[in-house]
VOLUMVEX-980639 format. One line per 5 residues: number of its first residue (from 1); for each residue y, z negated, x of N, C-alpha, C, O, CB. Coordinates in pm, 1 decimal, decimal comma. Glycine has a CB too. Example, Ala and Ser with C-alpha at 12.3 -4.5 7.8 and 13.67 -1.06 7.14 Angstrom:
% VOLUMVEX-980639
1> -569,0 -780,0 1319,0 -450,0 -780,0 1230,0 -330,0 -780,0 1320,0 -331,9 -846,5 1423,6 -447,3 -904,6 1130,8 | -225,0 -708,0 1285,0 -106,0 -714,0 1367,0 3,0 -787,0 1290,0 113,8 -803,9 1340,9 -59,8 -572,5 1408,4
This chain:
% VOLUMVEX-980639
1> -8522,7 6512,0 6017,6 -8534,5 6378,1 5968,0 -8667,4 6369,1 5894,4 -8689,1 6455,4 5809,4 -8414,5 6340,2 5876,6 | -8757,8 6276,4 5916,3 -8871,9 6221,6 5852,5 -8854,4 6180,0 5686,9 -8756,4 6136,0 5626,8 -8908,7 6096,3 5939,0 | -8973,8 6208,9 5646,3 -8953,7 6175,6 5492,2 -8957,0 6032,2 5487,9 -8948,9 5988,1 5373,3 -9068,4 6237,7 5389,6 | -8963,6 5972,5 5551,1 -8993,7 5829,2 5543,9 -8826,1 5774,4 5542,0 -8776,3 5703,2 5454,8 -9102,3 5770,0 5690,4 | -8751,9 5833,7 5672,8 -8609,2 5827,3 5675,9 -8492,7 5872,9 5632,2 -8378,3 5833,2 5654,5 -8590,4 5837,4 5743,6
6> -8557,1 6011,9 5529,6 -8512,4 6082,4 5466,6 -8484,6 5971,7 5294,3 -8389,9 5991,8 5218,3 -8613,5 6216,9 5483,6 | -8590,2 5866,3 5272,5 -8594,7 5806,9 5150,0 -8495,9 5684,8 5193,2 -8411,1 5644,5 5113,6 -8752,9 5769,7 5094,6 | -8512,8 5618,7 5343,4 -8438,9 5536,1 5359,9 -8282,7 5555,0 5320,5 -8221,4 5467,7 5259,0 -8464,4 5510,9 5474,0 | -8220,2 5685,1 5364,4 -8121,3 5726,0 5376,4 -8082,1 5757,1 5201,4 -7968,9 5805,3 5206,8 -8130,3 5836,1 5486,3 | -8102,3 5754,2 5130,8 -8110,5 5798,0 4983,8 -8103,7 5672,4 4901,6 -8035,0 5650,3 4801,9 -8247,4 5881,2 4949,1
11> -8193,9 5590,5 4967,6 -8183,2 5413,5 4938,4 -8041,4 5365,4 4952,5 -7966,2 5316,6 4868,1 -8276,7 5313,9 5057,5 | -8021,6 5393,7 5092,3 -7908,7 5334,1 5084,8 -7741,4 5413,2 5041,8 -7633,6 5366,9 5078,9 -7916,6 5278,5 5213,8 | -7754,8 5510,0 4976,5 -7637,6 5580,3 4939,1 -7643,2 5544,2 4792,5 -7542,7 5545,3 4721,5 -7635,8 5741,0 4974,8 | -7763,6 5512,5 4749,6 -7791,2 5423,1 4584,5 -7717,8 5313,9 4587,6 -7624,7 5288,2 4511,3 -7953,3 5361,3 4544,9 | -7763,3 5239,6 4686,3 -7712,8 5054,9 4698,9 -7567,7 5061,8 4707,5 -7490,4 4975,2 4666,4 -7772,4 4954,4 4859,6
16> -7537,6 5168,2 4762,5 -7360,9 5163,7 4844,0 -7291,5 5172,7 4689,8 -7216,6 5081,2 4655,5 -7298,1 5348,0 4984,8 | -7313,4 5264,0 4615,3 -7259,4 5306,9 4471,4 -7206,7 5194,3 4412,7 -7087,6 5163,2 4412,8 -7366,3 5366,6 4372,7 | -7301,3 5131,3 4360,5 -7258,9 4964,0 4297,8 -7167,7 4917,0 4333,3 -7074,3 4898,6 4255,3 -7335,9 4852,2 4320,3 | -7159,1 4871,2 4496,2 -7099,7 4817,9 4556,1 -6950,1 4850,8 4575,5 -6846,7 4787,2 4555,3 -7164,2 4815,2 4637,4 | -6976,1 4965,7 4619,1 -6794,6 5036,2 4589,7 -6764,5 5045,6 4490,2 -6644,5 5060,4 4467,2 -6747,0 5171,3 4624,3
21> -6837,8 5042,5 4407,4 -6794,6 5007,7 4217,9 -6672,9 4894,1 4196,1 -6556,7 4884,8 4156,6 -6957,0 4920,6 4118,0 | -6809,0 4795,8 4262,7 -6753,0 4660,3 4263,1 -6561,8 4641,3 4315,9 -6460,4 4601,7 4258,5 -6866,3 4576,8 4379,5 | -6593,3 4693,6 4449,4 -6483,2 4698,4 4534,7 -6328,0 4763,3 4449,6 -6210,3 4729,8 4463,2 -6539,1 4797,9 4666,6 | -6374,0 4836,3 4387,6 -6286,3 4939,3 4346,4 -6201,3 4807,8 4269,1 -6092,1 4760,9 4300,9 -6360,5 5088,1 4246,6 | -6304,8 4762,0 4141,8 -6279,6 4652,4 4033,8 -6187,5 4505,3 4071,2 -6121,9 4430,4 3998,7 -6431,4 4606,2 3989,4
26> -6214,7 4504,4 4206,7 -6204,0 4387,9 4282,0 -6018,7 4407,7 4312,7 -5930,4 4328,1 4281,0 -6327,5 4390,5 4435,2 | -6005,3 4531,9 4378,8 -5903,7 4602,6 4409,3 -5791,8 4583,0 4316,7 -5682,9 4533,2 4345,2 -5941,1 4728,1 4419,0 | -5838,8 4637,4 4176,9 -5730,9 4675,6 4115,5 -5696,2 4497,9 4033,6 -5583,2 4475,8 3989,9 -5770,1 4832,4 4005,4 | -5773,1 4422,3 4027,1 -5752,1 4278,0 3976,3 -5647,8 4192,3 4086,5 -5558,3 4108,5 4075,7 -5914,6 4198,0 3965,0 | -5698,6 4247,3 4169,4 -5656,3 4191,0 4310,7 -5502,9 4228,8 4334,3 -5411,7 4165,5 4387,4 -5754,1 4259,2 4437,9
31> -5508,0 4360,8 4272,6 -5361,8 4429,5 4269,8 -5244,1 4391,1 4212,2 -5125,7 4387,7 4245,8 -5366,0 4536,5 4219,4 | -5329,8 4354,1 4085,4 -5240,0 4256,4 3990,4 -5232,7 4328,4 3843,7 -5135,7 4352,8 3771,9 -5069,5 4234,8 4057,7 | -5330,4 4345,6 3831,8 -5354,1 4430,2 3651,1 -5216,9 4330,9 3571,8 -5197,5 4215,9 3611,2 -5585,3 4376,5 3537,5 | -5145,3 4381,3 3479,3 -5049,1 4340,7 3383,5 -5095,9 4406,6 3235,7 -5074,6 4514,3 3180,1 -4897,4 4391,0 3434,8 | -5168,5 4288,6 3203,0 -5194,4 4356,1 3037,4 -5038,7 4351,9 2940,1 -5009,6 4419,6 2841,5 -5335,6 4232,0 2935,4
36> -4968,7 4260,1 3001,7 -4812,7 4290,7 2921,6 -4692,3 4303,6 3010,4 -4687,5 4253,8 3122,8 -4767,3 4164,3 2818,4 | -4580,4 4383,1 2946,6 -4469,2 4401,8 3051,3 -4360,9 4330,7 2959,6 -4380,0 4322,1 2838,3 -4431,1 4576,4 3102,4 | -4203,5 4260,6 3043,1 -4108,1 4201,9 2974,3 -4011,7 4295,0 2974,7 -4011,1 4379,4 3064,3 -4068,9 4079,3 3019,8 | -3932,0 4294,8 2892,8 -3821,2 4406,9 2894,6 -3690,0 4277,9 2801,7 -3708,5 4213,9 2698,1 -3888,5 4601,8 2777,0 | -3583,2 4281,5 2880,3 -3442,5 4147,2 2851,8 -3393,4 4201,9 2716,0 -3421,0 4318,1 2686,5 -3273,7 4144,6 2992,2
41> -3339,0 4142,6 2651,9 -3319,4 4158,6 2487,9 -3136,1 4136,1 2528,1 -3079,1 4028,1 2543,4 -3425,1 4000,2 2353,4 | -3080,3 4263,0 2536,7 -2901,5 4264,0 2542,4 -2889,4 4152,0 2415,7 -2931,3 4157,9 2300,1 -2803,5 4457,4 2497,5 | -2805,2 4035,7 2496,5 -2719,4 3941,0 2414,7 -2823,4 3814,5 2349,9 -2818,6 3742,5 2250,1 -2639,0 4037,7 2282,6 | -2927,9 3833,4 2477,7 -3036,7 3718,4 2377,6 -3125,3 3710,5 2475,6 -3178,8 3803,1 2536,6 -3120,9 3771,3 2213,3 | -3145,3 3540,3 2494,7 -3188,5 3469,4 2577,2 -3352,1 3467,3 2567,8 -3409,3 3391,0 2645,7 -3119,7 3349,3 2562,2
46> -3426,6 3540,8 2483,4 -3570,3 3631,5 2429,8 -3601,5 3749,2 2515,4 -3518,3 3835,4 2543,8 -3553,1 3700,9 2271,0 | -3757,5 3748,3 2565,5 -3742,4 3901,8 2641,8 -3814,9 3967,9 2527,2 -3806,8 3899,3 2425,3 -3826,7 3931,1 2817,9 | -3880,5 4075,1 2512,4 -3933,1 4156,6 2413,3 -4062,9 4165,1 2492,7 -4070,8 4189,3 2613,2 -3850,1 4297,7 2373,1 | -4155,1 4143,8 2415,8 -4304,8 4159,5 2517,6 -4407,8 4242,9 2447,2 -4464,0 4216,7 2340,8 -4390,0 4000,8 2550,2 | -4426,2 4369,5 2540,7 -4503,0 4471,5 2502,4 -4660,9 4460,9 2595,2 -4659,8 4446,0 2717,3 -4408,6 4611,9 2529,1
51> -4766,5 4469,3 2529,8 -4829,3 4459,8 2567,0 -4916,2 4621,4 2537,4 -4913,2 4692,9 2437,3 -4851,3 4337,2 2540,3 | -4991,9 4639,7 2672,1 -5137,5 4736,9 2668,7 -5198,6 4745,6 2591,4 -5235,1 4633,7 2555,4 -5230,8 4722,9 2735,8 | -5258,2 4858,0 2507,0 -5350,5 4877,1 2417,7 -5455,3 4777,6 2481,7 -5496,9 4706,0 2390,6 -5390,9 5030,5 2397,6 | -5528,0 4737,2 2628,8 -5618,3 4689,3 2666,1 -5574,9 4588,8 2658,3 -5661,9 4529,0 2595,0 -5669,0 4721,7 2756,4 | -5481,3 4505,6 2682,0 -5420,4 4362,7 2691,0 -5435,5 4319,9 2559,4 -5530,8 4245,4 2536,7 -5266,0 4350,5 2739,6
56> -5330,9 4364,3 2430,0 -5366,8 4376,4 2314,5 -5505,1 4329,8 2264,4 -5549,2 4233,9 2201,0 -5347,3 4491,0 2295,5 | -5557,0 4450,5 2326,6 -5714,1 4409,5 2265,6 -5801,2 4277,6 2325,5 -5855,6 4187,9 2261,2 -5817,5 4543,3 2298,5 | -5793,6 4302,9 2506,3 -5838,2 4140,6 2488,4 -5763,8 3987,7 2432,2 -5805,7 3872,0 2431,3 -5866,4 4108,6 2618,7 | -5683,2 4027,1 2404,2 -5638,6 3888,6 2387,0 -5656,8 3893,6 2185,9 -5649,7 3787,0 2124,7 -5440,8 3861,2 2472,5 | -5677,0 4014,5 2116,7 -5755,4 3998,1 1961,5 -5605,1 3995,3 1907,9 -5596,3 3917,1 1813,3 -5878,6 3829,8 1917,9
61> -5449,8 4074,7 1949,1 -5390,3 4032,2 1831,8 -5401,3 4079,2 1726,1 -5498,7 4153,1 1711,3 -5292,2 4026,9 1835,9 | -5325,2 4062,0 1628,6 -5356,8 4081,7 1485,0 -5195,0 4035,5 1406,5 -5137,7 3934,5 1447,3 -5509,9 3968,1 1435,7 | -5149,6 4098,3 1323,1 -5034,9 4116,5 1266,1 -5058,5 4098,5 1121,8 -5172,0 4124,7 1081,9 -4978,1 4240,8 1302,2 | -4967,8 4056,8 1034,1 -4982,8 4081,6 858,1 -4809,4 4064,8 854,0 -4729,6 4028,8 940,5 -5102,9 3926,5 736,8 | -4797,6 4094,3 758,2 -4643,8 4112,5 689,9 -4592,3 3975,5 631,0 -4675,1 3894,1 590,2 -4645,0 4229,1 554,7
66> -4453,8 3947,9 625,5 -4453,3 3849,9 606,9 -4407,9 3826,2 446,9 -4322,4 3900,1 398,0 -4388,7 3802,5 708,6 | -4461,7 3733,7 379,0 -4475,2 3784,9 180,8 -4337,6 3721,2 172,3 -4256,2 3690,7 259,4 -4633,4 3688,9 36,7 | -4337,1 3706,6 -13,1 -4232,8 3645,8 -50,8 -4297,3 3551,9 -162,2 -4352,2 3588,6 -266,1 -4119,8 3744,0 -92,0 | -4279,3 3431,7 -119,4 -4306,9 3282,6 -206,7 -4177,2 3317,1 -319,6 -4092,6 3406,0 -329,2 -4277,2 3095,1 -88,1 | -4217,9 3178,3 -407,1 -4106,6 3180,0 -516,9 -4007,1 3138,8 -490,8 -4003,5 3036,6 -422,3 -4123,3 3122,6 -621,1
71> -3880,4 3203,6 -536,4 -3774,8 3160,4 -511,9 -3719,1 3272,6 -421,3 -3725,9 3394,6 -436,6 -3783,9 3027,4 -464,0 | -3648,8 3182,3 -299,8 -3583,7 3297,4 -204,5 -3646,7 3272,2 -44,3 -3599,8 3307,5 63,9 -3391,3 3280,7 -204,2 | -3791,9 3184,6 -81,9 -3851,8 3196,1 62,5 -3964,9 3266,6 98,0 -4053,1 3275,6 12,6 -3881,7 3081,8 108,4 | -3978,5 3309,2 186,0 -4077,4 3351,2 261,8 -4173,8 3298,6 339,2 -4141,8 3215,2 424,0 -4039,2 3405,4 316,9 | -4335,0 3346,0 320,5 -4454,5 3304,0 326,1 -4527,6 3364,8 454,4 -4562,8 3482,7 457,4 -4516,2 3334,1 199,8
76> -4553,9 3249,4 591,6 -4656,9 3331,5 683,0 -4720,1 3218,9 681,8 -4697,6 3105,1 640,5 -4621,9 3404,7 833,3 | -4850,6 3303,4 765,6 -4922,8 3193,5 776,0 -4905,3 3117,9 905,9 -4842,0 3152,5 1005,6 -5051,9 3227,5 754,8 | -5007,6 2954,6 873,2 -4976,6 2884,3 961,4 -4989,3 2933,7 1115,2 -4900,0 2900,4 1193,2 -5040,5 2783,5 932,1 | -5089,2 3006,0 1157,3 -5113,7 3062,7 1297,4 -4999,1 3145,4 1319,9 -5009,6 3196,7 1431,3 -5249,6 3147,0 1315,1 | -4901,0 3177,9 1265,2 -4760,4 3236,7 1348,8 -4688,9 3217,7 1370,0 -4604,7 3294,5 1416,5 -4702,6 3297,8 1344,8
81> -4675,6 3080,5 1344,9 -4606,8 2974,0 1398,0 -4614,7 2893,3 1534,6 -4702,3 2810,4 1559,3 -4623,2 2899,9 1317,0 | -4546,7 2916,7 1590,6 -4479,3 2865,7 1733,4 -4364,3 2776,9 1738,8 -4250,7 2788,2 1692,9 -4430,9 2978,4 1811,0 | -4421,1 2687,0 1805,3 -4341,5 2539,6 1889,2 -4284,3 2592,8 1980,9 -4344,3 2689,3 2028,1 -4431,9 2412,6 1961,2 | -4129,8 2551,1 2054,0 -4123,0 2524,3 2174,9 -4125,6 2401,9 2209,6 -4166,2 2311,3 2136,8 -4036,9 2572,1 2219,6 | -4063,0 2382,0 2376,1 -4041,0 2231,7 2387,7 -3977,2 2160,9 2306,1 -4029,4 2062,2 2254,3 -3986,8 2199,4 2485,2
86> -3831,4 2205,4 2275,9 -3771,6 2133,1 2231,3 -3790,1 2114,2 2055,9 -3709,7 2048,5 1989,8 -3658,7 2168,1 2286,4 | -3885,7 2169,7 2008,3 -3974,0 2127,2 1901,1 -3888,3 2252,4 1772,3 -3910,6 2252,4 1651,3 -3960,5 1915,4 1866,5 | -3821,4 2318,1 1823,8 -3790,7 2447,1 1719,3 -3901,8 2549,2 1739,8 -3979,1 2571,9 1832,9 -3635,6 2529,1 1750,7 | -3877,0 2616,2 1588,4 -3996,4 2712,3 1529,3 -3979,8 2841,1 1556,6 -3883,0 2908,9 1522,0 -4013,5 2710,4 1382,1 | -4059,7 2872,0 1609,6 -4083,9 3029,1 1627,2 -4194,5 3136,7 1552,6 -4307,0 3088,0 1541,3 -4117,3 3038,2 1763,6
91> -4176,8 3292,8 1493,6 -4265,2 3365,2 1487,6 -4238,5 3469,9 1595,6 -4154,7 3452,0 1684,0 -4280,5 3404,5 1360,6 | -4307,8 3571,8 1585,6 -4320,2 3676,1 1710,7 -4339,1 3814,8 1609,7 -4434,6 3870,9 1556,1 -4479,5 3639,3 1837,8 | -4247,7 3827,7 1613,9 -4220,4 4011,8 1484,5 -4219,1 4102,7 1562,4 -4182,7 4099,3 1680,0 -4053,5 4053,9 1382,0 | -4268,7 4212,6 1487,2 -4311,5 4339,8 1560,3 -4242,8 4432,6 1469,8 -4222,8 4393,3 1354,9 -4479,5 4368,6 1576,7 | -4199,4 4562,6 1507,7 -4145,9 4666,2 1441,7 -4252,4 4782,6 1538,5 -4259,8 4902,7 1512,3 -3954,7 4672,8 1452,4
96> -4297,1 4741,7 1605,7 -4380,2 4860,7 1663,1 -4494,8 4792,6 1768,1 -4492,6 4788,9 1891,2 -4269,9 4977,7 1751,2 | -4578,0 4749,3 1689,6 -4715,1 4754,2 1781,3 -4793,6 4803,4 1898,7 -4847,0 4910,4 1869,3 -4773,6 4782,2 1732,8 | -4818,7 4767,7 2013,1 -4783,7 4624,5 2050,6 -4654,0 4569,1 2109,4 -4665,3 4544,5 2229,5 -4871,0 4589,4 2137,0 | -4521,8 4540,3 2051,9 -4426,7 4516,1 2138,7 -4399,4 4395,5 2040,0 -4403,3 4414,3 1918,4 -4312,6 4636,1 2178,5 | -4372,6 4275,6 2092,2 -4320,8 4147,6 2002,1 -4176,2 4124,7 2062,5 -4133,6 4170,2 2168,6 -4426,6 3993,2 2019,4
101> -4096,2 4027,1 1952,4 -3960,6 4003,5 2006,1 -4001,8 3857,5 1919,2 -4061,0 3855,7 1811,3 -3803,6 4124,7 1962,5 | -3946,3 3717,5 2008,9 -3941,8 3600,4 1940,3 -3839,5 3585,8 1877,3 -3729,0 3616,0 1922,4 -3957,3 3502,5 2004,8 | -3872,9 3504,8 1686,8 -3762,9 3517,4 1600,1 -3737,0 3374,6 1530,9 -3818,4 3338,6 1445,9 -3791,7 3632,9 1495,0 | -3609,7 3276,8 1567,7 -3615,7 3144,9 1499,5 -3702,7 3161,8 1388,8 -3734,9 3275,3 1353,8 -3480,2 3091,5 1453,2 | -3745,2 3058,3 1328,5 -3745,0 3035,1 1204,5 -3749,7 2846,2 1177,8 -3785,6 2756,9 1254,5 -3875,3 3127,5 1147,5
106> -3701,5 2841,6 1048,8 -3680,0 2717,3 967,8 -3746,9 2743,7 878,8 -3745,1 2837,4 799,0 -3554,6 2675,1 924,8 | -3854,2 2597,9 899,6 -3929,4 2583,6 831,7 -3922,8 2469,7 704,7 -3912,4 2348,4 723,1 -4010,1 2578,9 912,1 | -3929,5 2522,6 599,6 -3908,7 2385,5 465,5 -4039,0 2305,7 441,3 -4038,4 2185,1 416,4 -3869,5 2455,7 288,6 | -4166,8 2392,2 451,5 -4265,9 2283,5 425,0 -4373,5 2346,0 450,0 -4377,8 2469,0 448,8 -4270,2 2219,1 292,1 | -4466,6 2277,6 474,1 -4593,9 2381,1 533,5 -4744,0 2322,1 429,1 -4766,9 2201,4 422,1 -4627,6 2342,4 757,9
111> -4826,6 2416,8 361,6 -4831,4 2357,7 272,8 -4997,0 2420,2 294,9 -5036,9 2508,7 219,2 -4719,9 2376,6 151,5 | -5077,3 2370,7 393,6 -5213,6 2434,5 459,3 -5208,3 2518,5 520,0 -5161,8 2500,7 632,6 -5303,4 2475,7 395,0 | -5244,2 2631,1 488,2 -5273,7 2748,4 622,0 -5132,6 2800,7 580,5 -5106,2 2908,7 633,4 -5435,9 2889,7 614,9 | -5043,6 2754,7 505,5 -4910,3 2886,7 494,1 -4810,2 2786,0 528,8 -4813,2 2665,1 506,0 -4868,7 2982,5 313,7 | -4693,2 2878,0 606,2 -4568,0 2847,8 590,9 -4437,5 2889,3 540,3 -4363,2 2982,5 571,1 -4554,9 2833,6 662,8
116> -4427,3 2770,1 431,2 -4269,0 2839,7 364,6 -4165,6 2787,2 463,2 -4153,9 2674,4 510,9 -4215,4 2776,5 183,2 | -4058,9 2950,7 490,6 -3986,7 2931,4 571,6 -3857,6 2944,9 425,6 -3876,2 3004,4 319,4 -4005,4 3035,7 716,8 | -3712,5 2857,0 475,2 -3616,7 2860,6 435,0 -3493,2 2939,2 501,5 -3384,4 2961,3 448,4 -3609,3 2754,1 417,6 | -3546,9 2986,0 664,3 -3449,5 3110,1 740,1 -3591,7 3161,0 823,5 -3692,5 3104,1 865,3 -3279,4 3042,9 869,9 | -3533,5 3318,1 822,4 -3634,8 3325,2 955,4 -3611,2 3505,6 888,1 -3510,9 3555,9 837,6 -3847,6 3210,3 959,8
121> -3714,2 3550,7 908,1 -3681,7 3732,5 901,4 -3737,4 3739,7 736,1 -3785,5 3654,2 661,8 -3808,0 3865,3 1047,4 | -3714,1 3846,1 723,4 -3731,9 3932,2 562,2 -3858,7 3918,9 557,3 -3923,4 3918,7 662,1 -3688,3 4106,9 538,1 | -3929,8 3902,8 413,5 -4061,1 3983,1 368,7 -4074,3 4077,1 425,8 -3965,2 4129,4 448,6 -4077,2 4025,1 246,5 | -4175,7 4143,4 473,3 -4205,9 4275,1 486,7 -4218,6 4285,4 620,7 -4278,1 4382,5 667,5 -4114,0 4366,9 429,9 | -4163,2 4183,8 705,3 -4150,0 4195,3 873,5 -4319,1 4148,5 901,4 -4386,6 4068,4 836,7 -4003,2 4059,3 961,7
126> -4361,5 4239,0 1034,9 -4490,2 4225,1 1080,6 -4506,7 4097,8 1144,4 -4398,3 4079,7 1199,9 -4525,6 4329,5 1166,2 | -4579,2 4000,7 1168,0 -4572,6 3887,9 1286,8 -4711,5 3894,2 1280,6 -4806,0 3921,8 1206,7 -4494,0 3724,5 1266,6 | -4667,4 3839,2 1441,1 -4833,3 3795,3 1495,5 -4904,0 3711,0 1440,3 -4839,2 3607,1 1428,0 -4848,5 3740,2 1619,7 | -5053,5 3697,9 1381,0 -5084,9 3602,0 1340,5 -5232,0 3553,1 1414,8 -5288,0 3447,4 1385,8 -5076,4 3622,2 1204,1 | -5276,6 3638,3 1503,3 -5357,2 3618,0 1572,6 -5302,2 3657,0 1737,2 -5282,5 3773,6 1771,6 -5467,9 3685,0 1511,2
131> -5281,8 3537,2 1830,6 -5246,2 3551,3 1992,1 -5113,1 3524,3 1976,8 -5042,6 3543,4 2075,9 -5273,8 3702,3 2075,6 | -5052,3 3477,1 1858,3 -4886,4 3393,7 1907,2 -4891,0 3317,2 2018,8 -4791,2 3331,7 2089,4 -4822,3 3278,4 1798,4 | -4980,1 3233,0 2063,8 -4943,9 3136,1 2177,1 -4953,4 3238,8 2303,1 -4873,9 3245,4 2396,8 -5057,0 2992,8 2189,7 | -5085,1 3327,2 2279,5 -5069,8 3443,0 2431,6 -4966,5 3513,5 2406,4 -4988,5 3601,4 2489,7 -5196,5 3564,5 2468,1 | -4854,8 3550,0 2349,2 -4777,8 3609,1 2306,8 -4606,8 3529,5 2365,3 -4498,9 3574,5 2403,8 -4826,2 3617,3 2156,5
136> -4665,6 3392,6 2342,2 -4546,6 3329,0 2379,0 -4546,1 3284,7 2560,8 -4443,2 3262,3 2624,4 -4537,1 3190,9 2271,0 | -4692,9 3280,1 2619,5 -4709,5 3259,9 2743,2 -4656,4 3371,7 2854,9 -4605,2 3368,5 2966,8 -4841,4 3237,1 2748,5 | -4703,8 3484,5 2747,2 -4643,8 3605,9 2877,7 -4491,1 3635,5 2793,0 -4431,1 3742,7 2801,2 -4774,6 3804,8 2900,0 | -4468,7 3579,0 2754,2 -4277,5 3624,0 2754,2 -4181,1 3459,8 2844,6 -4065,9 3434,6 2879,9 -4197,3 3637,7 2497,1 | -4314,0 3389,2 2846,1 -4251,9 3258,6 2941,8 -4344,1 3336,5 3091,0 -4335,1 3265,3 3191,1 -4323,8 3037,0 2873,4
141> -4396,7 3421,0 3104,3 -4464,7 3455,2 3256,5 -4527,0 3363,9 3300,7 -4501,6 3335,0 3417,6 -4379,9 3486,3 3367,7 | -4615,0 3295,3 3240,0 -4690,3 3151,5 3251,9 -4794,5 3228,2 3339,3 -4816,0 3159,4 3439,2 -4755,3 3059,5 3090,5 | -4856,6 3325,9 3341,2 -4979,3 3352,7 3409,5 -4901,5 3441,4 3548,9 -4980,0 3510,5 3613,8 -5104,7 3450,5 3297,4 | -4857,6 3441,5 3562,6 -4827,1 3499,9 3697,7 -4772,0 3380,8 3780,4 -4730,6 3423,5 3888,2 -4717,5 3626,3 3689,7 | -4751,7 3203,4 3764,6 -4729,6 3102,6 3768,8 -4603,7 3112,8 3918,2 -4549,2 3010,7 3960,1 -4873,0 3023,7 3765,6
């Protein structure tokens, strides 16, 4: 082989690299990447939604504990709070990161970025406070449509 065809041939085993890069990337999206999985909650109409360290991370969640206001209520903030349709309140509590389980809550008054709840889980419980709504989409399987 000629050095001339010898460089051609070297050219193109460079160009190919990328490309099957690409392919590979293409593949596994194509495949159906799942940054979260559902798992059914015995005796409750809630699935439990665990998500990928990578899923997790793109979607930025973020957790804080939930305080204790005066009296006998409890304090989250406004971003962990979730609507459904039918206009009841939801947070998304964690006992082990990343796995959420959706948890009523009743809300008494919302008073800027915080919400005093009058039922809902203990002080001290983790909730989402950053990606509740992505949180609530993949336990409704909204993206797999």
């Amino acid at each position: 082989m000629g050095r001339r065809q010898g460089s051609i041939a070297v050219a193109s085993v460079i160009l190919a690299l990328p490309l099957s890069a690409c392919a590979e990337v293409e593949e596994e999206v194509a495949g159906g990447y799942q940054p979260s999985k559902l798992e059914p909650i015995k005796g409750s109409a809630h699935q439990r939604v665990t998500f990928t360290d990578e899923g997790a991370e793109r979607v930025g969640l973020k957790t804080a504990p939930i305080r204790r206001g005066s009296g006998h209520q409890v304090v989250v903030p406004y971003a962990a709070l979730i609507y459904d349709p039918e206009g009841k309140t939801y947070v998304y509590k964690s006992h082990k990161r990343p796995s959420f389980v959706r948890a009523e809550v009743q809300v008494d008054r919302i008073d800027g970025d915080r919400v005093l709840l009058s039922r809902g889980p203990p002080a001290g419980t983790r909730v989402v406070t950053v990606g509740a709504a992505e949180v609530y989409g993949a336990e409704l399987d909204i993206a797999s449509g």
